[in-house]
mmJSON file of the N, C-alpha and C atoms, coordinates in Angstrom:
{"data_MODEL":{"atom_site":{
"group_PDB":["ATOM","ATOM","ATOM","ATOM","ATOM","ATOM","ATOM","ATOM","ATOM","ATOM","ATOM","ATOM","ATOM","ATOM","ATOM","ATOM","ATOM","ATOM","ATOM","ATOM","ATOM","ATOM","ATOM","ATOM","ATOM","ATOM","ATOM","ATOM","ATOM","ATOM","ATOM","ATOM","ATOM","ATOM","ATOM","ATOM","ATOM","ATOM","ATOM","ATOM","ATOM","ATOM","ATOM","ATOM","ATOM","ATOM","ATOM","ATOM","ATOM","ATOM","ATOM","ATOM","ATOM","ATOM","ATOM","ATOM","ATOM","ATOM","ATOM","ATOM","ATOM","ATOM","ATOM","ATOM","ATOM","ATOM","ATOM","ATOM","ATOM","ATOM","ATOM","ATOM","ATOM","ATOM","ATOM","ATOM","ATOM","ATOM","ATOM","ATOM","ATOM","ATOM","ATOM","ATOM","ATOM","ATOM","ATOM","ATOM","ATOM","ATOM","ATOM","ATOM","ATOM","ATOM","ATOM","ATOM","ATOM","ATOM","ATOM","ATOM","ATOM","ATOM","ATOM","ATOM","ATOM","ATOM","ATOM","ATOM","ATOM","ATOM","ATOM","ATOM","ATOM","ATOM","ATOM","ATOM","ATOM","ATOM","ATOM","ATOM","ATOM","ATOM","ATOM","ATOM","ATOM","ATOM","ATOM","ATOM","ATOM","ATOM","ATOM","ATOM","ATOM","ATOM","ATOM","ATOM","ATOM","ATOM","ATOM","ATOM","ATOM","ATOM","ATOM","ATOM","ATOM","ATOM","ATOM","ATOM","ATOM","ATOM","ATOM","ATOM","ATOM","ATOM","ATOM","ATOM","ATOM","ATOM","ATOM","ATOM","ATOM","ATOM","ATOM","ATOM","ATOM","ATOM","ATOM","ATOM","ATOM","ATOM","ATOM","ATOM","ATOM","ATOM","ATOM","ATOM","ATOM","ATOM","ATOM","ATOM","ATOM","ATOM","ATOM","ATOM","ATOM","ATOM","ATOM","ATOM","ATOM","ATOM","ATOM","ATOM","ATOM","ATOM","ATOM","ATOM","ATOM","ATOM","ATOM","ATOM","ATOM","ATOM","ATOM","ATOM","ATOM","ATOM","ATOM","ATOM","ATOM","ATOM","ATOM","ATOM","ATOM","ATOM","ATOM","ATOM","ATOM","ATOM","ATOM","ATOM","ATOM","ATOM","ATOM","ATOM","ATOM","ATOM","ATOM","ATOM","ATOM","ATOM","ATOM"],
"id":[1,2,3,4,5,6,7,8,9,10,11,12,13,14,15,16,17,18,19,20,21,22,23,24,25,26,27,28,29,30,31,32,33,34,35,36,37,38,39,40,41,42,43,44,45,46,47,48,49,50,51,52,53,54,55,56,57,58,59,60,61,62,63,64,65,66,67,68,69,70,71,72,73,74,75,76,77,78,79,80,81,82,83,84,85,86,87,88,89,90,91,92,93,94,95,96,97,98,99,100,101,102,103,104,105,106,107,108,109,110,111,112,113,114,115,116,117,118,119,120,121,122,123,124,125,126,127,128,129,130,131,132,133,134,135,136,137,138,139,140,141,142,143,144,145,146,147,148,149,150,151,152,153,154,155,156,157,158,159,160,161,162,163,164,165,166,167,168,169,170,171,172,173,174,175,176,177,178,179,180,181,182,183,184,185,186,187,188,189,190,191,192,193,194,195,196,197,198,199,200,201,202,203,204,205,206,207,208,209,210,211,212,213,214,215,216,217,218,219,220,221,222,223,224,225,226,227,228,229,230,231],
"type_symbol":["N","C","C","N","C","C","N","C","C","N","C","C","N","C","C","N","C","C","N","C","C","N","C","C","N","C","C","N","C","C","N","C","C","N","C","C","N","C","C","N","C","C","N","C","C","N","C","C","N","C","C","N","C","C","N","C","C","N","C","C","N","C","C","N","C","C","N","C","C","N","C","C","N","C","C","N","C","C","N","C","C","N","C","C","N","C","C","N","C","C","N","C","C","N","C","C","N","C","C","N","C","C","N","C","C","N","C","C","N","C","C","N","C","C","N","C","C","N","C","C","N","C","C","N","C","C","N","C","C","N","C","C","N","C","C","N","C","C","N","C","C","N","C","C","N","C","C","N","C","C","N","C","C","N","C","C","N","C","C","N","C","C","N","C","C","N","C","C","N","C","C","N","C","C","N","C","C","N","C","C","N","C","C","N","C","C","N","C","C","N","C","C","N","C","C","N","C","C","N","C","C","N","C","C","N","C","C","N","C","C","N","C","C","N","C","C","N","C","C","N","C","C","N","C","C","N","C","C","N","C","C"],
"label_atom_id":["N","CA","C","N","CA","C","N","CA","C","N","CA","C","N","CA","C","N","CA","C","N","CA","C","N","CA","C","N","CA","C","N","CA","C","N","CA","C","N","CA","C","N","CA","C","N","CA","C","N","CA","C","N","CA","C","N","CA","C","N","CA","C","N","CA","C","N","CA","C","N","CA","C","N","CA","C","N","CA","C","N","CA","C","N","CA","C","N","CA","C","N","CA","C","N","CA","C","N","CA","C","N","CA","C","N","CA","C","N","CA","C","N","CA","C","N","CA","C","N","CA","C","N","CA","C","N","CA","C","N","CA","C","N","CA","C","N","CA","C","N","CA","C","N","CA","C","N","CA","C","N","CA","C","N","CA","C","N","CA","C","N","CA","C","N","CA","C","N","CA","C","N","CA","C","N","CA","C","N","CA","C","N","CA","C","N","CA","C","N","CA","C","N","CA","C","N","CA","C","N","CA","C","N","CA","C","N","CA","C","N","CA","C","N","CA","C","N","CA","C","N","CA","C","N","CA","C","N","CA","C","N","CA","C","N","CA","C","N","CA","C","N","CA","C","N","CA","C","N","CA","C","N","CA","C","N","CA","C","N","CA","C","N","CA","C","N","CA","C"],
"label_alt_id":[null,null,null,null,null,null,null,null,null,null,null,null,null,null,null,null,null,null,null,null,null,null,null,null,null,null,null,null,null,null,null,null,null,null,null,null,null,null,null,null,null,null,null,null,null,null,null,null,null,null,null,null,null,null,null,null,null,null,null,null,null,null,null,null,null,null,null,null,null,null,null,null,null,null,null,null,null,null,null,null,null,null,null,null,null,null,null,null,null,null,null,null,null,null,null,null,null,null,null,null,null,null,null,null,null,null,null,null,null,null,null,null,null,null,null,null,null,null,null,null,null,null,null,null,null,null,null,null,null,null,null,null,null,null,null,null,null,null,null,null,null,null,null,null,null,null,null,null,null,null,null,null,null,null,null,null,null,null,null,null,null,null,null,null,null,null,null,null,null,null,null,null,null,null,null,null,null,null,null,null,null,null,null,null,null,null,null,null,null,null,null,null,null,null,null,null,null,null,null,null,null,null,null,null,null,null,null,null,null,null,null,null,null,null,null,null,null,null,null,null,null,null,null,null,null,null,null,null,null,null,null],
"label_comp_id":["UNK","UNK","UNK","UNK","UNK","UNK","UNK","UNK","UNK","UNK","UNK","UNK","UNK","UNK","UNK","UNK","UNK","UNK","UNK","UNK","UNK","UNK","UNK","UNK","UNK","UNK","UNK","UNK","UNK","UNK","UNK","UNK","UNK","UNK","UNK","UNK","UNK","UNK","UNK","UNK","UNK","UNK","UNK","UNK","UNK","UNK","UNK","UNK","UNK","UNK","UNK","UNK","UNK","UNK","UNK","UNK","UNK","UNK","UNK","UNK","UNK","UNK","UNK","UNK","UNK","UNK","UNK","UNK","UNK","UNK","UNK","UNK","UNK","UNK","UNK","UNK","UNK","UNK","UNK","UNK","UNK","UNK","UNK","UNK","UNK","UNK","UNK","UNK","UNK","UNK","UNK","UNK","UNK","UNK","UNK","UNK","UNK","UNK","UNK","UNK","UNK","UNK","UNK","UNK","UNK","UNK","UNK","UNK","UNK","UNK","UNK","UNK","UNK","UNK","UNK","UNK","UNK","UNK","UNK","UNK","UNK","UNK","UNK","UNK","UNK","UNK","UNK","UNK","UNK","UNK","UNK","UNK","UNK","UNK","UNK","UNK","UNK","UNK","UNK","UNK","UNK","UNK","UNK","UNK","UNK","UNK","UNK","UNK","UNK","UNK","UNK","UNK","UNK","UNK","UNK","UNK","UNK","UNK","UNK","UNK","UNK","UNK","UNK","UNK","UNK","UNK","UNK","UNK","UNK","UNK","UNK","UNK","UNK","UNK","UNK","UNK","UNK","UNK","UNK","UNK","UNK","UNK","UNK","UNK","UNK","UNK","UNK","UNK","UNK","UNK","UNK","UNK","UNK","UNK","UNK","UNK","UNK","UNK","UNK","UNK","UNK","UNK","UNK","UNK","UNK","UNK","UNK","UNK","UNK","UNK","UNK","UNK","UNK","UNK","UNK","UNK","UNK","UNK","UNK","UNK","UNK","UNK","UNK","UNK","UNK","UNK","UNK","UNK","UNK","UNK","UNK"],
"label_asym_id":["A","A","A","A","A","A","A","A","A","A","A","A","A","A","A","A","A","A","A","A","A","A","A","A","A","A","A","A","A","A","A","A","A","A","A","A","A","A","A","A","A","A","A","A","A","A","A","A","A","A","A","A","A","A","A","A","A","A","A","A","A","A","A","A","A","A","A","A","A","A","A","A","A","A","A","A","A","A","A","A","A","A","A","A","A","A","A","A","A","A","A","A","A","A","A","A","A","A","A","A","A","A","A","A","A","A","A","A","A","A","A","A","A","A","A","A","A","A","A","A","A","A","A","A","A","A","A","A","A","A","A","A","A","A","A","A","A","A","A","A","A","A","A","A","A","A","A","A","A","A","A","A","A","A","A","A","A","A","A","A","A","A","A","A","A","A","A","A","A","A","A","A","A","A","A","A","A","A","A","A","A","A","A","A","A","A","A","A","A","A","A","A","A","A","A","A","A","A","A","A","A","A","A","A","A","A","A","A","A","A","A","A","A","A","A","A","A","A","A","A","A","A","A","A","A","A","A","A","A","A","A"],
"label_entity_id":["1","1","1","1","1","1","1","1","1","1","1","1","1","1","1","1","1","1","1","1","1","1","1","1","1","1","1","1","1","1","1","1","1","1","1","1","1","1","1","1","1","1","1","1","1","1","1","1","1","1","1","1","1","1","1","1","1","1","1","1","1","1","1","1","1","1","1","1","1","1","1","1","1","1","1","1","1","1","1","1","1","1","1","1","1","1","1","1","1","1","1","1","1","1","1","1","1","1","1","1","1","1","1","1","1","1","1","1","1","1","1","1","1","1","1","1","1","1","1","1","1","1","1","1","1","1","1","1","1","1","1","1","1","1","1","1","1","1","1","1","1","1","1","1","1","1","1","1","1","1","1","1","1","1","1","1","1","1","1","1","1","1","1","1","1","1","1","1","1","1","1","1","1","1","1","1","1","1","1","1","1","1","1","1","1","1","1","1","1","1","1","1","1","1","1","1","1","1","1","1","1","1","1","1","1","1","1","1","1","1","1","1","1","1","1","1","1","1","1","1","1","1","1","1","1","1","1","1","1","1","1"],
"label_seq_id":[1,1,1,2,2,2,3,3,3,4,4,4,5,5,5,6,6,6,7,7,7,8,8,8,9,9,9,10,10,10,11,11,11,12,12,12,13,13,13,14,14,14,15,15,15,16,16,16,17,17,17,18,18,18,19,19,19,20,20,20,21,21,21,22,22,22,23,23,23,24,24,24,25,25,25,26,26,26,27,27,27,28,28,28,29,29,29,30,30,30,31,31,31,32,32,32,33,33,33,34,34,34,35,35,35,36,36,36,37,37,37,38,38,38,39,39,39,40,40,40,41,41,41,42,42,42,43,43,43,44,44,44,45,45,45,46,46,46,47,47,47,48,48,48,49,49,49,50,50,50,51,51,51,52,52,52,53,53,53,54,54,54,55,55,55,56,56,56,57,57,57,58,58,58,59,59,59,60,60,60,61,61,61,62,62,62,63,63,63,64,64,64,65,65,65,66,66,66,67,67,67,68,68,68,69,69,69,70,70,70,71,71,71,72,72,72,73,73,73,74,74,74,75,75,75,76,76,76,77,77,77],
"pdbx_PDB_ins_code":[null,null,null,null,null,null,null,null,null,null,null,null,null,null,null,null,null,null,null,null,null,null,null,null,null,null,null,null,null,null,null,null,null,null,null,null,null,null,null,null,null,null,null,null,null,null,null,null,null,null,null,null,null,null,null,null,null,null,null,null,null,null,null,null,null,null,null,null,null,null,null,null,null,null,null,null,null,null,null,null,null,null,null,null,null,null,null,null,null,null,null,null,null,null,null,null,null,null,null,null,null,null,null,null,null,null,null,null,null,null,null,null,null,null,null,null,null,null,null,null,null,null,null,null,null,null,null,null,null,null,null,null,null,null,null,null,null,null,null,null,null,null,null,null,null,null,null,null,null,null,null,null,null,null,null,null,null,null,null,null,null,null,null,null,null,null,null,null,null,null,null,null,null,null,null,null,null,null,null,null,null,null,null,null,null,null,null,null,null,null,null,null,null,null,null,null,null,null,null,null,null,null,null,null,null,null,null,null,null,null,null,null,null,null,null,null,null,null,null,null,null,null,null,null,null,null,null,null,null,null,null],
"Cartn_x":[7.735,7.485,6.164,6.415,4.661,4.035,2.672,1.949,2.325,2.647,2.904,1.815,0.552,-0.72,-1.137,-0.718,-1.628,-1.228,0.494,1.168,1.153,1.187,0.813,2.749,2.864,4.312,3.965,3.903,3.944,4.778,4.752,6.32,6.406,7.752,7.863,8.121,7.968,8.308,9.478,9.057,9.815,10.636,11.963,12.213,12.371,11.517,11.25,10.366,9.576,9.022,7.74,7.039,5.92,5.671,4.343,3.046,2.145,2.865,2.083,2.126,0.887,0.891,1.879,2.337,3.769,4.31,3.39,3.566,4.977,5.782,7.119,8.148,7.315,8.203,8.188,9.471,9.471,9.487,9.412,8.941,7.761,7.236,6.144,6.243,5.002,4.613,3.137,2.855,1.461,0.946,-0.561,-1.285,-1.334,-0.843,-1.614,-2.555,-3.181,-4.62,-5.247,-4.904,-6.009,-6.453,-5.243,-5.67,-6.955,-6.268,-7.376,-8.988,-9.321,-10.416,-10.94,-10.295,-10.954,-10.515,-10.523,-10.578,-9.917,-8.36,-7.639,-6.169,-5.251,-4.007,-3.285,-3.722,-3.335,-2.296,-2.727,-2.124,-0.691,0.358,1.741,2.406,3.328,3.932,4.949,5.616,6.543,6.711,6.443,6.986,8.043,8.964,10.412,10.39,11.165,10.747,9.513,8.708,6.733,6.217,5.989,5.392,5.401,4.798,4.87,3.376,2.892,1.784,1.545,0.466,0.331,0.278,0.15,-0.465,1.054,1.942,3.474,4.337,4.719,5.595,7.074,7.474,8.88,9.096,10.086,10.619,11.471,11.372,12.244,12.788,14.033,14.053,14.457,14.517,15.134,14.158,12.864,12.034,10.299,10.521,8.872,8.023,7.422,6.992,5.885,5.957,5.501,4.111,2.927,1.713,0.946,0.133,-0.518,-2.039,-2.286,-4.148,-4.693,-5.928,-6.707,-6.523,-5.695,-5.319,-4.674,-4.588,-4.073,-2.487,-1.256,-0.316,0.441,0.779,1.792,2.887,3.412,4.448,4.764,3.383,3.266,2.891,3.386,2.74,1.688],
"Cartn_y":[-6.632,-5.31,-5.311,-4.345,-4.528,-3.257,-3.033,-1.906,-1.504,-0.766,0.19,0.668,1.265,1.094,0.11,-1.037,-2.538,-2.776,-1.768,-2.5,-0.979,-1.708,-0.623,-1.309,-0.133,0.134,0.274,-0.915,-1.251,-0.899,-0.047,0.506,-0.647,-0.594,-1.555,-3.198,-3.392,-5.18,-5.789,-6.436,-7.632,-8.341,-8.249,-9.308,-10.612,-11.01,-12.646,-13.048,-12.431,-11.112,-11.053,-10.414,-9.866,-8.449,-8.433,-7.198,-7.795,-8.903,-9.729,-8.763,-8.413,-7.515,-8.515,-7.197,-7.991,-6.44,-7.098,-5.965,-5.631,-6.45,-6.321,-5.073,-4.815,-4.313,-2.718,-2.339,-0.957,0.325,-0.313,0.906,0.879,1.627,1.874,0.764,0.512,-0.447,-0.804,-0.392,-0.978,-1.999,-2.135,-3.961,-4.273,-5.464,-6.221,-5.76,-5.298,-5.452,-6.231,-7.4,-8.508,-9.172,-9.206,-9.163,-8.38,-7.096,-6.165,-6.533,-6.914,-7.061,-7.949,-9.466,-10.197,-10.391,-9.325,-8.972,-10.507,-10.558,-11.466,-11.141,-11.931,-11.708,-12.913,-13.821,-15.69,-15.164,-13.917,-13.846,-13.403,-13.802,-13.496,-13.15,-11.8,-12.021,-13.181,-13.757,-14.805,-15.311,-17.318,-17.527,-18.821,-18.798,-19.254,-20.756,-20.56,-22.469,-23.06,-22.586,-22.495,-22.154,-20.778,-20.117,-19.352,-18.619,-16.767,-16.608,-15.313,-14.977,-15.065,-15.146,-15.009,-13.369,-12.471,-11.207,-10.06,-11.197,-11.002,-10.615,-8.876,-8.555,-8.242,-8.479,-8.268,-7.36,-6.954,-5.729,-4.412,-3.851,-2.214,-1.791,-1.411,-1.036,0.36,0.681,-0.494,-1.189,-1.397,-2.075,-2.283,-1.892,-1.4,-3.3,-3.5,-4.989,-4.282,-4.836,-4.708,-5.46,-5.068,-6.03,-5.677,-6.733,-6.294,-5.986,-6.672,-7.371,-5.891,-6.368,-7.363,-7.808,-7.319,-7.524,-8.714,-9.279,-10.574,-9.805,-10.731,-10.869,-10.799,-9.319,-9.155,-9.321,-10.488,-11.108,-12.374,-12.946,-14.138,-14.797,-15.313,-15.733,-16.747],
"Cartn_z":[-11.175,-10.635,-9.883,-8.724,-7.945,-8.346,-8.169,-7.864,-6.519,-6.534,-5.23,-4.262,-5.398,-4.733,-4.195,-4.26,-3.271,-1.966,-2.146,-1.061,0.329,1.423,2.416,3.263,3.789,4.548,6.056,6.767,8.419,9.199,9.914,10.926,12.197,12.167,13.448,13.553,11.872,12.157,12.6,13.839,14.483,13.434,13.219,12.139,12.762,13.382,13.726,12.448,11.529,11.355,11.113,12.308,12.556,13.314,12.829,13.95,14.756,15.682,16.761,18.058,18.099,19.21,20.83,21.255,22.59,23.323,24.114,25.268,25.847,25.511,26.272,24.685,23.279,22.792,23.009,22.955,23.156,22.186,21.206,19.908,19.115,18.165,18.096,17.024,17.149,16.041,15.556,13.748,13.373,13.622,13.5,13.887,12.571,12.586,11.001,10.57,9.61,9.078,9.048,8.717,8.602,10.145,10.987,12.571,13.151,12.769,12.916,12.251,10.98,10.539,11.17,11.074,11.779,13.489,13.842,15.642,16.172,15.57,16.439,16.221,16.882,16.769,16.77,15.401,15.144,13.939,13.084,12.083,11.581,11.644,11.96,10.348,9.914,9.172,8.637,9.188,8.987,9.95,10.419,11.362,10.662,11.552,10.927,11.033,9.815,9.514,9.051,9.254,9.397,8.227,8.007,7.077,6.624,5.607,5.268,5.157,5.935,5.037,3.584,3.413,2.254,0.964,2.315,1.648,1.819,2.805,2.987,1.712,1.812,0.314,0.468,1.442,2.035,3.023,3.132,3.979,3.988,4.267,3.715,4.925,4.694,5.601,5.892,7.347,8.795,9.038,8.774,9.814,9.09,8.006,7.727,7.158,7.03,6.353,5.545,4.322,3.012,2.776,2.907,3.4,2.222,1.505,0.272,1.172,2.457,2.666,2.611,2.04,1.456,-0.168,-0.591,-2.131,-2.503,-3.802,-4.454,-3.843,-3.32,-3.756,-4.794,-5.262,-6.639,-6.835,-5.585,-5.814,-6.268,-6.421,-6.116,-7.902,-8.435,-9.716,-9.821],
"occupancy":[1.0,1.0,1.0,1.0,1.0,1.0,1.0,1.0,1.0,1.0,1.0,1.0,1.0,1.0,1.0,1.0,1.0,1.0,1.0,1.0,1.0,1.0,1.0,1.0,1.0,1.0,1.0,1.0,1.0,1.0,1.0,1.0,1.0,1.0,1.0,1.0,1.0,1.0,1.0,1.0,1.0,1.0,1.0,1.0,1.0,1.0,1.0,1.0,1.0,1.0,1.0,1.0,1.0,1.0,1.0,1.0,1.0,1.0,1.0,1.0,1.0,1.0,1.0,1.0,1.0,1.0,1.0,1.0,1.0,1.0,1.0,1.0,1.0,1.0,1.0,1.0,1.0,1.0,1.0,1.0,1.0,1.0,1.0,1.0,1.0,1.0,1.0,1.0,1.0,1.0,1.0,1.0,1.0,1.0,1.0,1.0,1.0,1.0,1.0,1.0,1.0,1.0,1.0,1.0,1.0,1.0,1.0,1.0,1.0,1.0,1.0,1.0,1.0,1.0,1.0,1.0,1.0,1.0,1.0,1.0,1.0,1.0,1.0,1.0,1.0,1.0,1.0,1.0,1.0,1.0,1.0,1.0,1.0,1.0,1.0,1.0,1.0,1.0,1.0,1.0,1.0,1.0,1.0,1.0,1.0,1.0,1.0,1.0,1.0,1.0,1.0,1.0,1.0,1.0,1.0,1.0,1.0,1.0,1.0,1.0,1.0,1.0,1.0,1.0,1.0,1.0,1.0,1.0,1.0,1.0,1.0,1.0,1.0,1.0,1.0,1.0,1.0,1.0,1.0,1.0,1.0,1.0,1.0,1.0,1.0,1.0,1.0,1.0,1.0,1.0,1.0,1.0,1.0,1.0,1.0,1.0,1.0,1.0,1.0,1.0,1.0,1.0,1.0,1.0,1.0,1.0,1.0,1.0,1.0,1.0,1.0,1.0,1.0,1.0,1.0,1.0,1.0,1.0,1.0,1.0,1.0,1.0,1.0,1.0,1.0,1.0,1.0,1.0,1.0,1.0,1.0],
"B_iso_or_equiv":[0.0,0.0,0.0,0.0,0.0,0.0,0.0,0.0,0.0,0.0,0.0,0.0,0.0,0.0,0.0,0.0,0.0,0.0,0.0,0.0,0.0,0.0,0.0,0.0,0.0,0.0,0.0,0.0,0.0,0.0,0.0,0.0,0.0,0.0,0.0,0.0,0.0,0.0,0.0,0.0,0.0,0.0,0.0,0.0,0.0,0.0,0.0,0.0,0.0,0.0,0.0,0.0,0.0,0.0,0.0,0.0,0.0,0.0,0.0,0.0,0.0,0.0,0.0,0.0,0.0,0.0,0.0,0.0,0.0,0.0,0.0,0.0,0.0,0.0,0.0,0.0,0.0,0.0,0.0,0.0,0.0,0.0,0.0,0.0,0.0,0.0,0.0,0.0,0.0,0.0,0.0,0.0,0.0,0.0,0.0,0.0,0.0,0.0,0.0,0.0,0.0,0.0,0.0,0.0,0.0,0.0,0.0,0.0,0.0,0.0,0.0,0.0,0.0,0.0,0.0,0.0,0.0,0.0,0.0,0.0,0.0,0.0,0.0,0.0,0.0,0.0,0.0,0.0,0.0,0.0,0.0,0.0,0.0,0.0,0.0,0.0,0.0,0.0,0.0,0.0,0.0,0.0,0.0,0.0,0.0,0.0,0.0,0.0,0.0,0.0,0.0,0.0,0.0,0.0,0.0,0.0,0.0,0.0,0.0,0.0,0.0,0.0,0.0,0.0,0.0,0.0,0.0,0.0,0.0,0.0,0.0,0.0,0.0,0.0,0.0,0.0,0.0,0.0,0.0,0.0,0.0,0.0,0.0,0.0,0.0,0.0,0.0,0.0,0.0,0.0,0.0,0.0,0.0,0.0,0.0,0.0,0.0,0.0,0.0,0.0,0.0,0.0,0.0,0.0,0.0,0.0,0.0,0.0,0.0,0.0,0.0,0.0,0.0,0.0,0.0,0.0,0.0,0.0,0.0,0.0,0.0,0.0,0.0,0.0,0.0,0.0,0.0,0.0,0.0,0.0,0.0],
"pdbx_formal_charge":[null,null,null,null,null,null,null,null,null,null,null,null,null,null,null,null,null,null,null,null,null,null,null,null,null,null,null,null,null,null,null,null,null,null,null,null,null,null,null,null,null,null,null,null,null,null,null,null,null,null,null,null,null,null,null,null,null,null,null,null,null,null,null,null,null,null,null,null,null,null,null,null,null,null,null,null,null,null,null,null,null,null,null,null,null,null,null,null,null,null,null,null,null,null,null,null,null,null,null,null,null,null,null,null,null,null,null,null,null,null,null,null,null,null,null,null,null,null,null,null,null,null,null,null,null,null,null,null,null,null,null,null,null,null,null,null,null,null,null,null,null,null,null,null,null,null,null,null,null,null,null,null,null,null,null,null,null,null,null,null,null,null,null,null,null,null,null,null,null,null,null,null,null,null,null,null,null,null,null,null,null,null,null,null,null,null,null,null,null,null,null,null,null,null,null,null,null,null,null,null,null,null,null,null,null,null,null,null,null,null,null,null,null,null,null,null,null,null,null,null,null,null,null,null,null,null,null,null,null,null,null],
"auth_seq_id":[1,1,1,2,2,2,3,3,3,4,4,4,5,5,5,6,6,6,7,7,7,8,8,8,9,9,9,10,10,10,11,11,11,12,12,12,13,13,13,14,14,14,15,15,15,16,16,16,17,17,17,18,18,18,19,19,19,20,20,20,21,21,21,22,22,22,23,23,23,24,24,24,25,25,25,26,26,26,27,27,27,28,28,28,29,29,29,30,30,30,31,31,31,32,32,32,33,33,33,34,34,34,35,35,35,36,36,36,37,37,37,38,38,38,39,39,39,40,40,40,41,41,41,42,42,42,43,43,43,44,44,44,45,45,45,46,46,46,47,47,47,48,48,48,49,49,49,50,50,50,51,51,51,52,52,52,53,53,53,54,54,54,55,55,55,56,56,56,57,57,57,58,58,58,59,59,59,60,60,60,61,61,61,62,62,62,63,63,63,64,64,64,65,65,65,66,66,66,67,67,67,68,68,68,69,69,69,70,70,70,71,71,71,72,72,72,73,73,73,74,74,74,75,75,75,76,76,76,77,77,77],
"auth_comp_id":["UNK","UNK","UNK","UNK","UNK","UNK","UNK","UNK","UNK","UNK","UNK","UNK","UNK","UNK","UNK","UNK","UNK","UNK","UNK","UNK","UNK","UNK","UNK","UNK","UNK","UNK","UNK","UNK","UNK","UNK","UNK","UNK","UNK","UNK","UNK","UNK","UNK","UNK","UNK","UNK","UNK","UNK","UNK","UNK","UNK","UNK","UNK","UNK","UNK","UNK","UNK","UNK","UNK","UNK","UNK","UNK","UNK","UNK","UNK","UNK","UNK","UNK","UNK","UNK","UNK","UNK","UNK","UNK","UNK","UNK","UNK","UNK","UNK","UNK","UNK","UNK","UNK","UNK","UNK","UNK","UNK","UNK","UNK","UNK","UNK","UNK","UNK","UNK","UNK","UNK","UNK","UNK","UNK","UNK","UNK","UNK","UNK","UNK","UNK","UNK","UNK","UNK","UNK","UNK","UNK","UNK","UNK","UNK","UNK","UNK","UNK","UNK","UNK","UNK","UNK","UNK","UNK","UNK","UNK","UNK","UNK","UNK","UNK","UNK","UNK","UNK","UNK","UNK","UNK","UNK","UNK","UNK","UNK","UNK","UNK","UNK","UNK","UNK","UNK","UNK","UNK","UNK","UNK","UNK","UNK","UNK","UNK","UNK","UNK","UNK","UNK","UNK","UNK","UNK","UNK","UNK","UNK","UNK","UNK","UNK","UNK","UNK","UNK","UNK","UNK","UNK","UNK","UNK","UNK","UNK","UNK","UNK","UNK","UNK","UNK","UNK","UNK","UNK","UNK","UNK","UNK","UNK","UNK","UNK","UNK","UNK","UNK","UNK","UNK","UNK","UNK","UNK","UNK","UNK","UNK","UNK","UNK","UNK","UNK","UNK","UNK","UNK","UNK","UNK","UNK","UNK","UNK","UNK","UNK","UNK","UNK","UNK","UNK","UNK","UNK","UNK","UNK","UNK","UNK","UNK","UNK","UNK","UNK","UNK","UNK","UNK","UNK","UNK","UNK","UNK","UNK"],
"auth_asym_id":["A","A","A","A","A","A","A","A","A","A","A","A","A","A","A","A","A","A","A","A","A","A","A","A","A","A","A","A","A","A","A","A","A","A","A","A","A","A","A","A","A","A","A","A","A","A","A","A","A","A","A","A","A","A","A","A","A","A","A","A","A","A","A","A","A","A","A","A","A","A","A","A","A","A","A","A","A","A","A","A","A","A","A","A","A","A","A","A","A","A","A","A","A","A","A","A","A","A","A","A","A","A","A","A","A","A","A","A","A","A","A","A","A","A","A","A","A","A","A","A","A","A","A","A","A","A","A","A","A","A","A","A","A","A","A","A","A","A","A","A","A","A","A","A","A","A","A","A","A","A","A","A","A","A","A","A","A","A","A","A","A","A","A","A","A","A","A","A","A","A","A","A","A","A","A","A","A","A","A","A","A","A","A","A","A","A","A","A","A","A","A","A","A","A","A","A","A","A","A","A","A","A","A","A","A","A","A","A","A","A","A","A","A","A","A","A","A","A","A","A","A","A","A","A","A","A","A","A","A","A","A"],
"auth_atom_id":["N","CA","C","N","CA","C","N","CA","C","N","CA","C","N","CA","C","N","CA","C","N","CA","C","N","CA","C","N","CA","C","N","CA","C","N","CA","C","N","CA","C","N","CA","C","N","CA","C","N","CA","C","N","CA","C","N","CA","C","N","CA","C","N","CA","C","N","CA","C","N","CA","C","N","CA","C","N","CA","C","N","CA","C","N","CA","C","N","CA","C","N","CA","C","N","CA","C","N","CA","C","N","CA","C","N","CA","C","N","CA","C","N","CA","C","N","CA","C","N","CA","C","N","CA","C","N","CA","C","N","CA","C","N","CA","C","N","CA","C","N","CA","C","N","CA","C","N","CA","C","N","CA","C","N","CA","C","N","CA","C","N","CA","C","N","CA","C","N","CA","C","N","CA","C","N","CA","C","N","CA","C","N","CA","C","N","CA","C","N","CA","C","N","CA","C","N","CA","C","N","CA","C","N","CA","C","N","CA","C","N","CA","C","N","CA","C","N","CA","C","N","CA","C","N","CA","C","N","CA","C","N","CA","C","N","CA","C","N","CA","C","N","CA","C","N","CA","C","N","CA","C","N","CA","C","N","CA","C","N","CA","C","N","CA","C","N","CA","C"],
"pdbx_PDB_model_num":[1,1,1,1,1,1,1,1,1,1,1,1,1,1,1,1,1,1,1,1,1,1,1,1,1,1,1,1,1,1,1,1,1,1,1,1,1,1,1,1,1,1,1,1,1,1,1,1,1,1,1,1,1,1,1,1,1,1,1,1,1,1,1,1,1,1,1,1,1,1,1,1,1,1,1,1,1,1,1,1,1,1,1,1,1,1,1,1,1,1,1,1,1,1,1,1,1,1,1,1,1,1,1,1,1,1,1,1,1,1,1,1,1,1,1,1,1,1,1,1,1,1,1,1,1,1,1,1,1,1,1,1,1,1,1,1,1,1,1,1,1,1,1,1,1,1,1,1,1,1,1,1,1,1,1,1,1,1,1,1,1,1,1,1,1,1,1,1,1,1,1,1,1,1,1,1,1,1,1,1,1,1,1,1,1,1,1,1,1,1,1,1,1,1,1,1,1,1,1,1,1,1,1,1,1,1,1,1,1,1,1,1,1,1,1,1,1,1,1,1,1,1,1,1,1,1,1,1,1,1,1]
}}}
């Protein structure tokens, strides 16, 4: 079970699945947080085959991505 409080609800994830800023998309969509803190855009929810964030808590949908940052992962044992 998660805390609900850790986890923040992102509108708009790409299910490639990210909040990589991309000028070509046409609906609204949140910035990562952790992009945002550290003033870049390297940090990708999921890239395929590759990786997962780490602070990555799934997805809800239609579209929302489930982001713990800056908090421990309460999915993660």
């Amino acid at each position: 079970m998660t805390d609900k409080k850790l986890i923040t609800k992102l509108k708009g994830g790409n299910m490639d699945i990210d909040l990589f800023p991309n000028t070509k998309i046409t609906w609204d969509q949140d910035k990562c947080p952790w992009n945002t803190e550290d003033n870049t855009s390297k940090h990708r929810c999921a890239v395929k085959n590759l990786s997962i964030c780490r602070y990555f808590c799934g997805v809800e949908y239609p579209d929302k991505v489930l982001c713990c940052y800056p908090n421990k992962n309460p999915n993660k044992k």
